[in-house]
C-alpha positions in Angstrom: -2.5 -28.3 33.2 -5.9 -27.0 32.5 -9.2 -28.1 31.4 -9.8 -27.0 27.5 -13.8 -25.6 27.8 -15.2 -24.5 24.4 -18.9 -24.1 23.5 -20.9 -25.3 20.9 -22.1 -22.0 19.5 -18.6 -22.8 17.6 -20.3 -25.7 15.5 -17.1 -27.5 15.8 -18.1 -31.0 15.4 -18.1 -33.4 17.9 -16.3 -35.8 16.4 -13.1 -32.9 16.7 -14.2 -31.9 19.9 -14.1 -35.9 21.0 -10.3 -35.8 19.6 -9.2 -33.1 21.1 -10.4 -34.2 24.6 -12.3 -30.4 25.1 -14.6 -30.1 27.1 -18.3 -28.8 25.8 -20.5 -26.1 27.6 -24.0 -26.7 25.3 -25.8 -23.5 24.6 -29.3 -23.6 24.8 -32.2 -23.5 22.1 -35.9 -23.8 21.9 -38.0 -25.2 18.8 -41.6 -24.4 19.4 -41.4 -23.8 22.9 -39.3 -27.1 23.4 -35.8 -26.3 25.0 -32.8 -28.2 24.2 -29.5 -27.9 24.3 -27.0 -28.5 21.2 -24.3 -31.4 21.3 -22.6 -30.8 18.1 -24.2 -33.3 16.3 -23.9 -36.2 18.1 -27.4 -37.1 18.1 -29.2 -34.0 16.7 -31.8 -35.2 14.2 -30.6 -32.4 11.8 -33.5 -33.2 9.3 -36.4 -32.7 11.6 -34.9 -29.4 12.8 -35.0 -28.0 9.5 -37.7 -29.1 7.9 -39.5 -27.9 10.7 -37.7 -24.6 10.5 -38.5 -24.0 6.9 -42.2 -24.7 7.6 -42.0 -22.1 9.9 -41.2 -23.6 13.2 -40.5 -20.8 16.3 -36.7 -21.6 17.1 -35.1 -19.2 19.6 -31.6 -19.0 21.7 -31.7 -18.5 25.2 -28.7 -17.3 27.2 -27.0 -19.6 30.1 -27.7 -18.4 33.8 -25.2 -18.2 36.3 -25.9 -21.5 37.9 -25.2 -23.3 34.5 -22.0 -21.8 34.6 -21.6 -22.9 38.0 -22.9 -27.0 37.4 -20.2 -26.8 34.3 -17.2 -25.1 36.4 -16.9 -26.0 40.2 -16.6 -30.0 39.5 -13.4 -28.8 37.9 -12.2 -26.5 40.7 -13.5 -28.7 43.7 -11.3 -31.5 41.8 -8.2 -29.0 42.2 -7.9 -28.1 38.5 -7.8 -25.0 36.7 -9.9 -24.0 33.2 -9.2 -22.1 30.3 -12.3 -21.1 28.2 -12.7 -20.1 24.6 -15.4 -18.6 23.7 -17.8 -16.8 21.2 -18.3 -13.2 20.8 -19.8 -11.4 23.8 -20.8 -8.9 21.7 -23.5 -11.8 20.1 -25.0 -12.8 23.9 -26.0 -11.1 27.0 -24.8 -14.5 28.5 -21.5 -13.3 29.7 -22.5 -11.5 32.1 -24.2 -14.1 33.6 -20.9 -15.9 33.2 -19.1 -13.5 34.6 -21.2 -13.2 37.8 -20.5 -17.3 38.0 -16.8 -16.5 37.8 -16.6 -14.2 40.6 -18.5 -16.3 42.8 -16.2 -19.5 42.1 -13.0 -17.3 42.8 -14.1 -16.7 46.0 -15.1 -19.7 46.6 -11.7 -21.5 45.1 -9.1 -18.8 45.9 -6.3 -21.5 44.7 -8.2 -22.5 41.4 -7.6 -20.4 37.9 -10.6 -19.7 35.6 -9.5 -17.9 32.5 -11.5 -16.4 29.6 -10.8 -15.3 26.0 -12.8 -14.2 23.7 -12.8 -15.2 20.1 -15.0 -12.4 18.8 -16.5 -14.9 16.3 -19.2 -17.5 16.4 -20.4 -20.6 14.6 -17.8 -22.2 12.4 -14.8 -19.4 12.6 -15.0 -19.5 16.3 -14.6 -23.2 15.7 -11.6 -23.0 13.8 -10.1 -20.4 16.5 -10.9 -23.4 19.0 -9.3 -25.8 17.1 -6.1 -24.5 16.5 -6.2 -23.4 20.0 -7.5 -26.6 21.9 -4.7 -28.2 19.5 -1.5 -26.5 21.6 -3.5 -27.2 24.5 -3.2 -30.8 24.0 0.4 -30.3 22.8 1.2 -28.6 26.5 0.5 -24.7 25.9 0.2 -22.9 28.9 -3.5 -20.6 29.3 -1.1 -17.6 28.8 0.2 -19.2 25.7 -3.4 -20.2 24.8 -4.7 -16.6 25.5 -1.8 -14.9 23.2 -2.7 -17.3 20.7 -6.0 -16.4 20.5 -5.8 -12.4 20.9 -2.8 -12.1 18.5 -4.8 -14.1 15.3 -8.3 -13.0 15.8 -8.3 -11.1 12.8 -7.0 -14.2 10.3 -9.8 -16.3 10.7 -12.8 -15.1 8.5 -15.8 -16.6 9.0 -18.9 -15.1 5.7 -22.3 -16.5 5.1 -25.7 -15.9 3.3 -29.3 -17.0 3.3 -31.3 -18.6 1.4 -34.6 -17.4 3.0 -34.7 -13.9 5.0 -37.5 -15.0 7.7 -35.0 -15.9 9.8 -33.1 -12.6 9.6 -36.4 -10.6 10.2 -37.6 -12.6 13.1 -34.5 -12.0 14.8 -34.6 -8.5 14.5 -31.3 -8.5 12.4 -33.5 -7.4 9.0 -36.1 -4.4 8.4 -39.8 -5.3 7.9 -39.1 -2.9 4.9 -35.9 -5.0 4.1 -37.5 -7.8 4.0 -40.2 -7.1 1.9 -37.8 -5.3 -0.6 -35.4 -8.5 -0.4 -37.9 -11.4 -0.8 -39.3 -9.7 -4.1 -35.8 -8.7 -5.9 -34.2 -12.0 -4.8 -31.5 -10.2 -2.7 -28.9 -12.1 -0.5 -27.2 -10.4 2.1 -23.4 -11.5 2.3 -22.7 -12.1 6.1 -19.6 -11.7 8.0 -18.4 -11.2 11.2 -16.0 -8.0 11.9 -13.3 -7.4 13.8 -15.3 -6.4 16.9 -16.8 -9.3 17.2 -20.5 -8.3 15.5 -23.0 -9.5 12.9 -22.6 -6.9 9.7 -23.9 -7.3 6.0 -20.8 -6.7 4.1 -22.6 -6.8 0.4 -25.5 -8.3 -1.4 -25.7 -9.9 -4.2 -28.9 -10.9 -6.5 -29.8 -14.8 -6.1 -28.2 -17.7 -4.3 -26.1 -18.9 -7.0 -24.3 -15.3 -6.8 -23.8 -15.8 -2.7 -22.0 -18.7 -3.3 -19.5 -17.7 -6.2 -19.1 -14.0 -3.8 -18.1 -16.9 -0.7 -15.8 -18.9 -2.3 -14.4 -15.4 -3.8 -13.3 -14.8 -0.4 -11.3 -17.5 0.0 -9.3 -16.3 -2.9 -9.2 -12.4 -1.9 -8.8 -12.9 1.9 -7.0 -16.4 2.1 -4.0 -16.8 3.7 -1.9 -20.1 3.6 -5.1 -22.1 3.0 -3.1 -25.2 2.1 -2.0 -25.4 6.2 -5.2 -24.9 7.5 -8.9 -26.3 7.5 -11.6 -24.5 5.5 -15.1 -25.4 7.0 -18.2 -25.2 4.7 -21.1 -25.3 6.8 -24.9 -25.7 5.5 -28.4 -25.7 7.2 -29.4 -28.3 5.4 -28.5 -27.1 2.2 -25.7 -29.6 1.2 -25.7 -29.0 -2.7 -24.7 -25.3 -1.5 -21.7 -26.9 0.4 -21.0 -29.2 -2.6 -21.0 -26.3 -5.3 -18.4 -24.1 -2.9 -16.3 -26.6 -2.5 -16.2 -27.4 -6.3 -15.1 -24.0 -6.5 -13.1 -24.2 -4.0 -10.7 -26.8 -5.8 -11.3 -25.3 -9.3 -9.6 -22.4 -7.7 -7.2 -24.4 -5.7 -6.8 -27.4 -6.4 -7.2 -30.7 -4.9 -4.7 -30.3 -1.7 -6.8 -28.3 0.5 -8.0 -29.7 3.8 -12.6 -28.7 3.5 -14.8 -30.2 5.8 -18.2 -30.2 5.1 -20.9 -29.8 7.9 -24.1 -28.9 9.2 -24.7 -25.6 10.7 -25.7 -26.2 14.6 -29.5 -25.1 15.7 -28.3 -22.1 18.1 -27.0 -20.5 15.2 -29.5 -21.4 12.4 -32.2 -20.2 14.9 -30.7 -16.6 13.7 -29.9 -17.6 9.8 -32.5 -19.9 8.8 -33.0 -22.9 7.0 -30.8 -23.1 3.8 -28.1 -20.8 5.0 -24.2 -21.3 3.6 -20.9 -20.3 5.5 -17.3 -20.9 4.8 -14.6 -20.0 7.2 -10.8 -20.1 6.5 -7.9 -18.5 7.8 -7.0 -15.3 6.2 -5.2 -12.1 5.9 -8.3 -9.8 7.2 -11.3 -10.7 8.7 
């Protein structure tokens, strides 16, 4: 049997992660020039992050280099076992490439062993949900192949949508127009978030004022949704827990009280990009 690898640009919580027996591969950030690397909230002082973050701290994501593929992959081989990755979109990181340069090196070296990749096309929380589900017939006894069709043949019913409450974050990215910004910030516009079918960042709608971003995400649930009772939704906040709160009042006005939420924070890799504030809900669904 393989080793389950996930990473934690999938914000699944480590609490999961600990549960499932996975094991993490922790992407890198920097606040301020100050690298780190994200654990999934086992010790991440959330609170400093973001205040610091909405009092416009300089928080960046770096990509992996081949040798920190390496340090996470060969104990595995040189200890005669194979791996099974799940990952986030390579469309969202030039990191696979290093990745891939780490791969072919440790086939060479471990002719015998068996890396295998599949990507998720989806990030923060809807990647986690994909690694859930997956890392969950893993530790029933799936086979990678089994794990692989898993993942290819339901990439499109996991939906992951967010918004922002500030577009800073957006703009310092490069994801939002100076122009766009500007225009934004002064008519109180929220950009609706999701991630499509490729794999990529795209603003789906916008909507005039947070309290409209969070009806239009719960909305989703009910237009996209599919057999929400059997699976986990996942509200995840940077720091913006009353925005979780009001969804998932929402969520069971619409629903009722037998769905399975979790509430969480939003890891620092991916708030580096959305900001302090931001709101996301994933669920599985019909479409992404």
């Amino acid at each position: 049997m393989s080793r389950f690898f996930c990473d934690t640009n999938s914000d699944l919580w480590y609490t999961i992660a600990d549960e499932l027996g996975v094991d993490v591969i922790s992407m890198p950030y920097s606040l301020d020039g100050e690298e780190r690397g994200y654990d999934l909230g086992r010790n991440t002082d959330f609170v400093d992050y973001y205040y610091r973050l909405a009092n416009g701290a300089d928080a960046k994501t770096q990509a992996l280099n081949m040798q920190n593929y390496i340090d996470y992959f060969e104990p595995v081989l040189q200890a005669g076992e194979d791996i099974i990755y799940v990952h986030f979109s390579r469309k969202l990181s030039g990191t696979f490439t290093q990745m891939d340069s780490a791969i072919s090196y440790l086939k060479e070296k471990y002719p015998d062993r068996k890396i295998t990749t599949v990507d998720t096309k989806m990030i923060s929380l809807g990647e986690g949900l994909m690694v859930y589900e997956a890392a969950k017939l893993w530790k029933n006894g799936a086979t990678d192949e089994e794990i692989v069709k898993f993942v290819e043949e339901n990439i499109n019913n996991y939906a992951l949508y967010f918004t922002v409450k500030d577009l800073t974050q957006l703009k310092r990215g490069g994801r939002l127009s100076a122009v766009s910004f500007v225009a934004g910030t002064l008519l109180n516009i929220k950009p609706i978030i999701h991630v499509d079918e490729e794999g990529a960042l795209n603003k789906c709608e916008t909507v005039k004022g947070v309290k409209a971003g969070l009806r239009t995400l719960a909305d989703k649930v009910k237009l996209l949704g599919d057999d929400v009772y059997n699976h986990m939704i996942i509200i995840a906040h940077a720091d913006a827990p009353d925005f979780a709160q009001e969804i998932k009042a929402q969520l069971i006005h619409q629903f009722g009280e037998n769905l399975n939420i979790f509430v969480q924070y939003i890891g620092p890799t991916v708030a580096a990009h959305c900001g302090a504030g931001a709101v996301g809900i994933a669920f599985h669904s019909k479409s992404r």
